[in-house]
C-alpha positions as CSV (number, residue, x, y, z in Angstrom):
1,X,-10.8,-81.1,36.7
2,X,-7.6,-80.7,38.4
3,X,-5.8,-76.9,38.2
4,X,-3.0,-78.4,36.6
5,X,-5.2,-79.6,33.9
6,X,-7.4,-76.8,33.5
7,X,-3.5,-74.5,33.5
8,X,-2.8,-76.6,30.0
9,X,-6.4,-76.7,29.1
10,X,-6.5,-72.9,28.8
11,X,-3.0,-72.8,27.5
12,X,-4.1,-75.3,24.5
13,X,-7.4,-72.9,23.8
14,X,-5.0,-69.9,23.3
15,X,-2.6,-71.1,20.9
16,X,-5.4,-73.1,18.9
17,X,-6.8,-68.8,18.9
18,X,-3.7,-67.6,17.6
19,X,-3.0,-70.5,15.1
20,X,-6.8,-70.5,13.6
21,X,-6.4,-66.5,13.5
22,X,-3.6,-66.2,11.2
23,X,-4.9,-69.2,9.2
24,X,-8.3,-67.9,8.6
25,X,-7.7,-64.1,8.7
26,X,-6.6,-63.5,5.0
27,X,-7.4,-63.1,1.5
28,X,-8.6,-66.6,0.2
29,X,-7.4,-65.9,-3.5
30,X,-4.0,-67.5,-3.9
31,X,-1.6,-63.9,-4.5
32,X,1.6,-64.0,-6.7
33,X,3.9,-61.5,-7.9
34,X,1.6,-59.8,-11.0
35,X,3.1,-60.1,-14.8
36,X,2.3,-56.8,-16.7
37,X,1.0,-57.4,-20.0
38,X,2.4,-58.6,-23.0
39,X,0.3,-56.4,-25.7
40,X,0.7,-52.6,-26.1
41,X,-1.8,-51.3,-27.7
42,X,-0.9,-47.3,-27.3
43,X,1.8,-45.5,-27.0
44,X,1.3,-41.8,-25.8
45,X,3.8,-39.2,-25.9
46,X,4.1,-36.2,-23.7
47,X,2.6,-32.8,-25.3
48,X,4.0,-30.7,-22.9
49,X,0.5,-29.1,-22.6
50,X,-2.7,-31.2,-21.2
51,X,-2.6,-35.0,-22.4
52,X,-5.5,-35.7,-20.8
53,X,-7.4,-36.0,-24.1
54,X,-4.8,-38.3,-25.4
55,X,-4.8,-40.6,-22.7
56,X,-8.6,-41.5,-22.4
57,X,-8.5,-41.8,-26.1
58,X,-5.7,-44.3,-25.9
59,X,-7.4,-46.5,-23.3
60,X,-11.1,-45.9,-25.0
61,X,-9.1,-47.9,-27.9
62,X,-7.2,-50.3,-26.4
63,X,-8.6,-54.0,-26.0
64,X,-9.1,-56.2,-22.7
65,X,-5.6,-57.4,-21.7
66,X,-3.6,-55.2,-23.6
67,X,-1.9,-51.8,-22.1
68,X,-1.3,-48.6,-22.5
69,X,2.4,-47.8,-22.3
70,X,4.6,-44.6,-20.9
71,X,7.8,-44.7,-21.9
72,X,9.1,-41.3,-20.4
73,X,8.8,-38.0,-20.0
74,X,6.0,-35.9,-18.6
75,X,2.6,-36.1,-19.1
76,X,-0.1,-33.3,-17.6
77,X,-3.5,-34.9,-17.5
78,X,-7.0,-34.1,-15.8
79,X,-9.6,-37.1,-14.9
80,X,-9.6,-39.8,-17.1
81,X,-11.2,-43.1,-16.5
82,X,-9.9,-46.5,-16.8
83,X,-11.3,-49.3,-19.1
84,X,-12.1,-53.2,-17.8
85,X,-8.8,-55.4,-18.5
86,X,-6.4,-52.6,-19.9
87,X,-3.4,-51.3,-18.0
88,X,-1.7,-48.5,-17.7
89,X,1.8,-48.9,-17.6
90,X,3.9,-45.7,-17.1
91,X,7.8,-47.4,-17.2
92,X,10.4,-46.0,-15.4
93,X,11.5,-42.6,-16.6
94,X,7.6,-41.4,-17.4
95,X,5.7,-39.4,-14.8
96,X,2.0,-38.7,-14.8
97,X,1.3,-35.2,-13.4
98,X,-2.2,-33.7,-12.0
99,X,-3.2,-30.6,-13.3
100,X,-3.1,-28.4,-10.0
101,X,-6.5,-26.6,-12.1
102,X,-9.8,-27.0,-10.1
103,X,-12.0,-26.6,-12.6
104,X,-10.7,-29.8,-14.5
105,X,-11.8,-32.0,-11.7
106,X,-15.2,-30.2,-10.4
107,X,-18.1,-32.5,-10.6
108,X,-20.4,-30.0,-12.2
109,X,-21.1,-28.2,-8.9
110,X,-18.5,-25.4,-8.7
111,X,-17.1,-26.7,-5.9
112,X,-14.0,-28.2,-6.7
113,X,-10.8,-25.9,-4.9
114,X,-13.3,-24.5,-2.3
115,X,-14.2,-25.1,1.6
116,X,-18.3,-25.8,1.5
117,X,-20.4,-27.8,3.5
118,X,-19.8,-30.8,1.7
119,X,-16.7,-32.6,0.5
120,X,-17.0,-34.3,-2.3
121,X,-17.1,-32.1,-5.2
122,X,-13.4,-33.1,-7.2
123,X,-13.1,-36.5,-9.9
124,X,-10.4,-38.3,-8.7
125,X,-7.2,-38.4,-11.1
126,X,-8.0,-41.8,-12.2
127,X,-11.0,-43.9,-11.6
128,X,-11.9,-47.4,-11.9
129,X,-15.6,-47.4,-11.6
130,X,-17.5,-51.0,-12.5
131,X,-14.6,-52.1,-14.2
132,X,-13.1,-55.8,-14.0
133,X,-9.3,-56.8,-14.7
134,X,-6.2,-54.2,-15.8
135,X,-5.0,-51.8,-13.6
136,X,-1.6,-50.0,-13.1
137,X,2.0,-51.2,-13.9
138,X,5.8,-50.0,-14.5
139,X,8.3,-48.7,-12.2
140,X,7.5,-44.6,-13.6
141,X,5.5,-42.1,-11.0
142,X,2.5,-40.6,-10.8
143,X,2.4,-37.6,-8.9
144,X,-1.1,-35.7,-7.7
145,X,1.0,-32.2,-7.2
146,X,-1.2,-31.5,-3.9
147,X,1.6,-28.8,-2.4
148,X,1.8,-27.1,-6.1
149,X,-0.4,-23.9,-6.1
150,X,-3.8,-24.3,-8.0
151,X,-4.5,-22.2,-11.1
152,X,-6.1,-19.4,-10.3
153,X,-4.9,-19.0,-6.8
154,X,-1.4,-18.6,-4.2
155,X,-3.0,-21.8,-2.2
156,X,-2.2,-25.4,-2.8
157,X,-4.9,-28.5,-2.3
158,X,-2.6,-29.2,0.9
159,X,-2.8,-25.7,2.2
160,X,-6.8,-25.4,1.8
161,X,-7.2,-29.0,3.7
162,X,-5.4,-27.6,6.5
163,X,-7.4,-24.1,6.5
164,X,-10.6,-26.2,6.1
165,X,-9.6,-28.0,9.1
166,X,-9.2,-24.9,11.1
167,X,-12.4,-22.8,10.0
168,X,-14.5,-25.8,10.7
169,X,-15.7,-26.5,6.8
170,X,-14.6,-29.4,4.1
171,X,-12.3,-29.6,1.5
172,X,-12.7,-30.2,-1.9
173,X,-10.0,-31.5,-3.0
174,X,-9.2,-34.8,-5.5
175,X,-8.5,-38.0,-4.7
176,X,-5.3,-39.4,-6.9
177,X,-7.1,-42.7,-7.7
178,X,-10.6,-44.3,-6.9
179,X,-11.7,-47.6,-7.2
180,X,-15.2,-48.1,-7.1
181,X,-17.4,-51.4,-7.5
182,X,-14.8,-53.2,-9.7
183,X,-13.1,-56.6,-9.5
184,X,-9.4,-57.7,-10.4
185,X,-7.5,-55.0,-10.4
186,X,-3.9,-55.2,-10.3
187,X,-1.5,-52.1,-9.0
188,X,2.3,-52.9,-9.4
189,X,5.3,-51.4,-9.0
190,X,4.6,-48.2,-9.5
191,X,4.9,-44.7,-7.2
192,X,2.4,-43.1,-6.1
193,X,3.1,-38.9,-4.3
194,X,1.9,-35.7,-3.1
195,X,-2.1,-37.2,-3.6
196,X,-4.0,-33.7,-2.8
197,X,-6.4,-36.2,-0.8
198,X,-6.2,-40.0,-0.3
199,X,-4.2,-42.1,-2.5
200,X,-5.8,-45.0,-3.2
201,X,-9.6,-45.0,-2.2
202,X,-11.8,-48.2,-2.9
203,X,-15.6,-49.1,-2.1
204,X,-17.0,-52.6,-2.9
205,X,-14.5,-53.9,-4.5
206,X,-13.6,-57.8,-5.2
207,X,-10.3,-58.9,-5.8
208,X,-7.4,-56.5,-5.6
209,X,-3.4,-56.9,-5.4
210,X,-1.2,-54.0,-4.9
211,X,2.7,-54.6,-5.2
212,X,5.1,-53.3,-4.8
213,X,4.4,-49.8,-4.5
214,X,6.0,-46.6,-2.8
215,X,3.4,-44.3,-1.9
216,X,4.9,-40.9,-0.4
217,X,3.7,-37.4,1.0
218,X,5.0,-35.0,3.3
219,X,4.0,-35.9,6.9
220,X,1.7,-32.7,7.7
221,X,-0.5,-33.1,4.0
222,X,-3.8,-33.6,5.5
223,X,-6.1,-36.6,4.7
224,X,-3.2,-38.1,2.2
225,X,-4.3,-41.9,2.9
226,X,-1.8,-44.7,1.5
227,X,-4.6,-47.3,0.3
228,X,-8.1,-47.3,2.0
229,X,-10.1,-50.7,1.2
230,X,-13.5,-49.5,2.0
231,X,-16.0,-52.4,1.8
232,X,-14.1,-54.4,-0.1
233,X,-12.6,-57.9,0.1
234,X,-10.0,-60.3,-0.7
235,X,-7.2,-57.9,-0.7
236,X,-3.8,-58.2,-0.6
237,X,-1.2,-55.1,-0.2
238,X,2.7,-56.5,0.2
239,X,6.1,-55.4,-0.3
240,X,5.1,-52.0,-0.4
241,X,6.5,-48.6,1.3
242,X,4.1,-46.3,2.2
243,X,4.5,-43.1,4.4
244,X,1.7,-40.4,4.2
245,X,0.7,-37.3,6.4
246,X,-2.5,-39.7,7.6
247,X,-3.8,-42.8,7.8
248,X,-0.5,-45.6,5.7
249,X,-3.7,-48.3,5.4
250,X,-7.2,-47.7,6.5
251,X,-9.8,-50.5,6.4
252,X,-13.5,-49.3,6.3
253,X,-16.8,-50.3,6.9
254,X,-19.0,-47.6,6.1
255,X,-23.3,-48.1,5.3
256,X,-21.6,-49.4,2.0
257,X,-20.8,-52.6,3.1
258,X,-18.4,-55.0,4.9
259,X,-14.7,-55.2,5.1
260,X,-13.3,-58.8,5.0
261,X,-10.6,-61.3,4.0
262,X,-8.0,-58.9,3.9
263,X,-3.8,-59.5,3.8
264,X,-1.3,-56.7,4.6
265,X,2.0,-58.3,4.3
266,X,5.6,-57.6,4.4
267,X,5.2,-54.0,4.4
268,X,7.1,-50.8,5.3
269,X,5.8,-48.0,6.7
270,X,7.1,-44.4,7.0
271,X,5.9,-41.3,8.7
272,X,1.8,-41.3,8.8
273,X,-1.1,-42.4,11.3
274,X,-0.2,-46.4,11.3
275,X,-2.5,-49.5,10.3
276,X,-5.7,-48.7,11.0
277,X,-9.1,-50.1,11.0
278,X,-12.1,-47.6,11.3
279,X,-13.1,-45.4,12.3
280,X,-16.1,-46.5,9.9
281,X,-16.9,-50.2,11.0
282,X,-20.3,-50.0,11.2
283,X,-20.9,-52.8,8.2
284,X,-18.1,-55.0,10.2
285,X,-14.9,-55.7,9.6
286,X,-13.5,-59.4,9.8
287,X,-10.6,-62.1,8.7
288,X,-8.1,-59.2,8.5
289,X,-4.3,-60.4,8.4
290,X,-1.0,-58.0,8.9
291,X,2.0,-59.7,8.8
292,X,5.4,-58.7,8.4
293,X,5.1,-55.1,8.9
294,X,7.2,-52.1,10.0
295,X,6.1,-48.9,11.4
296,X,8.7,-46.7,11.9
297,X,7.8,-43.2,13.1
298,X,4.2,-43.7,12.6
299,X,2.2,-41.2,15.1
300,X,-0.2,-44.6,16.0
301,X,0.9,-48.1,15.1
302,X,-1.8,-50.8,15.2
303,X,-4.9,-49.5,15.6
304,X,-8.3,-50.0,16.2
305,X,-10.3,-46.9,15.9
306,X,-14.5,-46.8,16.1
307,X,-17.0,-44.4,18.4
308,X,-20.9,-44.7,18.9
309,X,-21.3,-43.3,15.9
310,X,-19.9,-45.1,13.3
311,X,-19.1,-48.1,15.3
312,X,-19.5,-52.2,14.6
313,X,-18.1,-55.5,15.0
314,X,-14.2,-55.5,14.0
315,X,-13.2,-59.5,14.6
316,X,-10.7,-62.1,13.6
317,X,-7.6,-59.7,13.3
318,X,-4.4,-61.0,13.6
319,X,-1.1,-59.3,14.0
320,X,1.3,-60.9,13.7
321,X,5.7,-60.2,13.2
322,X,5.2,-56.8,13.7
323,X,8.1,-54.0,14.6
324,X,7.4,-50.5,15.8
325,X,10.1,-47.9,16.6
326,X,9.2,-44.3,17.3
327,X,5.3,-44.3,17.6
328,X,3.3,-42.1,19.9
329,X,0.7,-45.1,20.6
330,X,2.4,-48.1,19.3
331,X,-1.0,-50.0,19.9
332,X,-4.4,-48.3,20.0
333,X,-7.4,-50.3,20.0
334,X,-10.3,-47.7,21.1
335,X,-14.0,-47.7,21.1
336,X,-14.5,-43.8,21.9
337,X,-12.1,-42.7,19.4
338,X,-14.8,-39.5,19.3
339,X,-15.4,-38.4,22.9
340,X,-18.2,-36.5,21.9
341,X,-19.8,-38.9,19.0
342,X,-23.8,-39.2,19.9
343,X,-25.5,-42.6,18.3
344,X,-26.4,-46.6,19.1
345,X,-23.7,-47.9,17.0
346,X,-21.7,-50.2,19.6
347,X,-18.3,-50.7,19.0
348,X,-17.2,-54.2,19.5
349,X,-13.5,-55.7,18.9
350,X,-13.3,-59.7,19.4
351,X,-10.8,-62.4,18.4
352,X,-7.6,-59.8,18.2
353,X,-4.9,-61.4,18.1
354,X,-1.1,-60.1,18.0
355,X,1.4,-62.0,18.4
356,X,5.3,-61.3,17.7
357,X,4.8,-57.9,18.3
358,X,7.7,-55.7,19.5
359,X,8.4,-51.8,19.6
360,X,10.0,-49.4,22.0
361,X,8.5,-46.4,23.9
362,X,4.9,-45.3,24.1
363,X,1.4,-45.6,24.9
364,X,-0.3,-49.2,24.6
365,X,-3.7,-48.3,24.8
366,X,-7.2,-50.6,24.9
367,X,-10.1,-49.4,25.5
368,X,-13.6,-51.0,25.1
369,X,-16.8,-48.9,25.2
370,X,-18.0,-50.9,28.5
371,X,-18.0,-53.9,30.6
372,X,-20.7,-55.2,28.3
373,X,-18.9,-55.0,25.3
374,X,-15.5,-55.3,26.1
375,X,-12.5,-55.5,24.1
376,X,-11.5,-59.2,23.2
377,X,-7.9,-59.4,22.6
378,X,-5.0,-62.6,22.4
379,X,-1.0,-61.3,23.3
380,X,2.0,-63.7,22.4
381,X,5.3,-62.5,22.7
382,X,4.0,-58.9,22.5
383,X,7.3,-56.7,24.0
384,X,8.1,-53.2,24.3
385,X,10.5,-51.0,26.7
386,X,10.5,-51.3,30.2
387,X,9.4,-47.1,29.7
388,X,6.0,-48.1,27.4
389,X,2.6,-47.8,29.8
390,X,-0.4,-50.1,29.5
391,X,-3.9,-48.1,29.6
392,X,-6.1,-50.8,29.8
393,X,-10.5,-50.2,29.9
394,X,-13.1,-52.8,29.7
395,X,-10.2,-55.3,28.1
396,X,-10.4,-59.4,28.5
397,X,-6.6,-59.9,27.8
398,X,-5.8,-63.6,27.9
399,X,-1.5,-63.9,27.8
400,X,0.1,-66.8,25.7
401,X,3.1,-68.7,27.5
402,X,5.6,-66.3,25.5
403,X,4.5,-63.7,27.9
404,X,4.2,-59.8,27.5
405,X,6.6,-57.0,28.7
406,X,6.0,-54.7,30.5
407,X,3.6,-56.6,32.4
408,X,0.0,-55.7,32.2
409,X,-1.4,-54.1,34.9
410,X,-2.4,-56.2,38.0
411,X,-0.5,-58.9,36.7
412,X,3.0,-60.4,37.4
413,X,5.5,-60.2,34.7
414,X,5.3,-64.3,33.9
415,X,7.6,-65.9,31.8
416,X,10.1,-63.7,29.4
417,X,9.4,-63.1,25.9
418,X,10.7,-65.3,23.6
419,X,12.4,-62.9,21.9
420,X,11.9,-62.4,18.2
421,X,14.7,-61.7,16.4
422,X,13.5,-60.1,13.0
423,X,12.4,-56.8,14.5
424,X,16.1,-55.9,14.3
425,X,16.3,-56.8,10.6
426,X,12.8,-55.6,10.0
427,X,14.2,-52.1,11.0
428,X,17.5,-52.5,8.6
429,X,15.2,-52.9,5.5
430,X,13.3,-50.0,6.4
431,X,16.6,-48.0,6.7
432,X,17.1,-48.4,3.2
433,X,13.8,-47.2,1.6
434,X,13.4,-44.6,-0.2
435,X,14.6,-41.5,1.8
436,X,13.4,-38.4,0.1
437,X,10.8,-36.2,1.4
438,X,7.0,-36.2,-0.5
439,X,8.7,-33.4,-3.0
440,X,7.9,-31.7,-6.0
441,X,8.6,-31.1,-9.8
């Protein structure tokens, strides 16, 4: 085999990569724009006290396919849990407020509102649990009131996350909604603020399309999640804006099961910790697709995060017409994201792909956990400023014929990028989202 051949032979195996990544990499269902339903079957309105009573009655009575309908005003409601195939549809004008009351969401255990050893002693706002079809409509809000003081007490859920944080315990505080073991479900449109913890937690769940959304907290409210698919598969989250204090998207892959077929596409994101996978992989993650994506101001942009502990096989990712502008670590693909994290859990990132990926300033960091396992990653047309650094560790980069700027280290800088044009008008669009900070009332 001559070199010339085996130049075009290699080139040929790299695009054929990057081509079978974006194909395969994706939710298999076949995603359009969602229709709410036609069938109202209730009709709360607003008591000015506590409507949680109200509410679960309303969807308790209301049939598969039908929804429960928010016209306006303001409604103050503890958990309540959602029915298989009914919606709730809260229409513009209508906001659904938490009850900042700990008691209301305690789990029977006291320790709702309180730093213990364990975390997980609130009800989410609303749950899904074993539930198939319905969801959440309408253009109206619904609004977790994490930085309003809880009853009873001068602290907010925000303020005793952050003290938890320092004195070393957990927080329990409750999630805004929780979808767990259910198929179908169907979020559009609607806002989503100010969770008090994550905003959109799932685990095993089949089948879910979220449209359209703005989800929004202020940029230091710890552990405020966007949407967190956690063992789950064939997703879809598009056309949303999401800016959080943590984490915009976090896929997971906890003892629970495997994250796969996943499609996050033509997305904005605010403020927050970036797209990232981990750091709980150790079920495998795989056939993940983000296209169409801005990160604006995100501390991390794409990343990668996994340690010993929690670690697993993260493959078949592509990236792909990405724009990054302001980020700390614009890329961060990292197999010791816990220095100190003690187990046999190997991290292992294979068949990355990004392609079309530009930013501006900061670190580009990829690090695999040895030479053993090291990281597997495709780059085509990947470009920042001549200012960003490379930190490269136990990497196999292999460069597509669109080239990468700055160069990698050891390497010449090859051929130019190609130079993508829609980062530009990637970062106009995101100029006009919504500009107000994660308020209050």
């Amino acid at each position: 085999m001559t070199r010339r051949f085996r130049y075009w032979a290699l080139l040929s195996i790299a695009a054929c990569v990057l081509q079978c990544g974006a194909v395969q990499a994706k939710d298999r269902r076949i995603v359009v724009e969602p229709v709410a339903p036609r069938n109202v079957c209730a009709r709360p309105v607003p008591s000015g006290r506590d409507d949680t009573s109200a509410l679960q009655e309303a969807i308790a009575h209301c049939s598969a396919g039908a929804a429960v309908y928010l016209a306006g005003g303001e409604f103050l409601s503890g958990p309540f849990e959602m029915k298989s195939g009914v919606t709730l549809w809260i229409e513009r004008g209508a906001t659904l407020f938490a009850i900042p009351r700990p008691t209301a969401f305690d789990k029977g255990g006291g320790y709702c509102g309180r730093i213990a050893g364990k975390g997980d002693g609130c009800r989410p706002l609303i749950s899904f649990s074993k539930t198939r079809g319905g969801g959440i409509y309408g253009q109206g809000v619904i609004d977790g009131q994490g930085g309003m003081p809880m009853v009873g007490s001068a602290e907010t859920w925000w303020q005793l996350a952050r003290r938890a944080q320092t004195e070393g315990g957990n927080q329990n505080v409750p999630r805004l909604i929780q979808v767990d073991h259910a198929q179908d479900i169907t979020f559009h449109g609607v806002t989503l603020r100010n969770a008090p913890s994550f905003h959109v937690a799932m685990n095993r769940v089949e089948g879910a399309t979220f449209w359209g959304l703005t989800i929004d907290a202020p940029v230091d409210a710890r552990n405020t999640d966007g949407i967190d698919p956690g063992a789950s598969q064939d997703v879809t989250i598009t056309h949303s804006f999401i800016r959080t204090g943590d984490d915009n998207v976090a896929i997971k892959a906890g003892n629970n099961g495997s994250s796969r077929h996943i499609s996050i596409i033509d997305n904005h994101f605010g403020w927050g910790h970036g797209m990232s996978i981990g750091s709980e992989v150790n079920s495998g993650v795989s056939d993940i697709l983000v296209r169409g994506l801005t990160l604006d101001g995100t501390t991390s942009g794409l990343r990668i995060k996994s340690d010993v502990g929690r670690g697993g096989v993260v493959e078949r990712v592509t990236y792909e017409n990405v724009c990054l502008r302001g980020n700390r670590w614009p890329i961060v693909f990292d197999t010791k994201y816990d220095p100190h994290a003690q187990g046999d859990s190997i991290p292992l990132y294979r068949q990355i792909v990004l392609r079309h990926v530009h930013g501006d300033n900061g670190v580009l960091l990829m690090r695999g956990i040895d030479e053993g396992h090291a990281l597997d990653v495709t780059l085509e047309d990947v470009r920042f400023a001549d200012s960003a650094t490379w930190q490269l560790e136990n990497a196999n980069v292999t460069v597509g014929r669109s080239g990468v700027s700055p160069p990698l280290p050891g390497r010449a800088g090859g051929p130019a990028p190609s130079g993508w044009e829609g980062c530009a008008k990637a970062l106009r669009e995101s100029n006009q989202k919504p500009g107000r900070p994660g308020g209050e009332r």
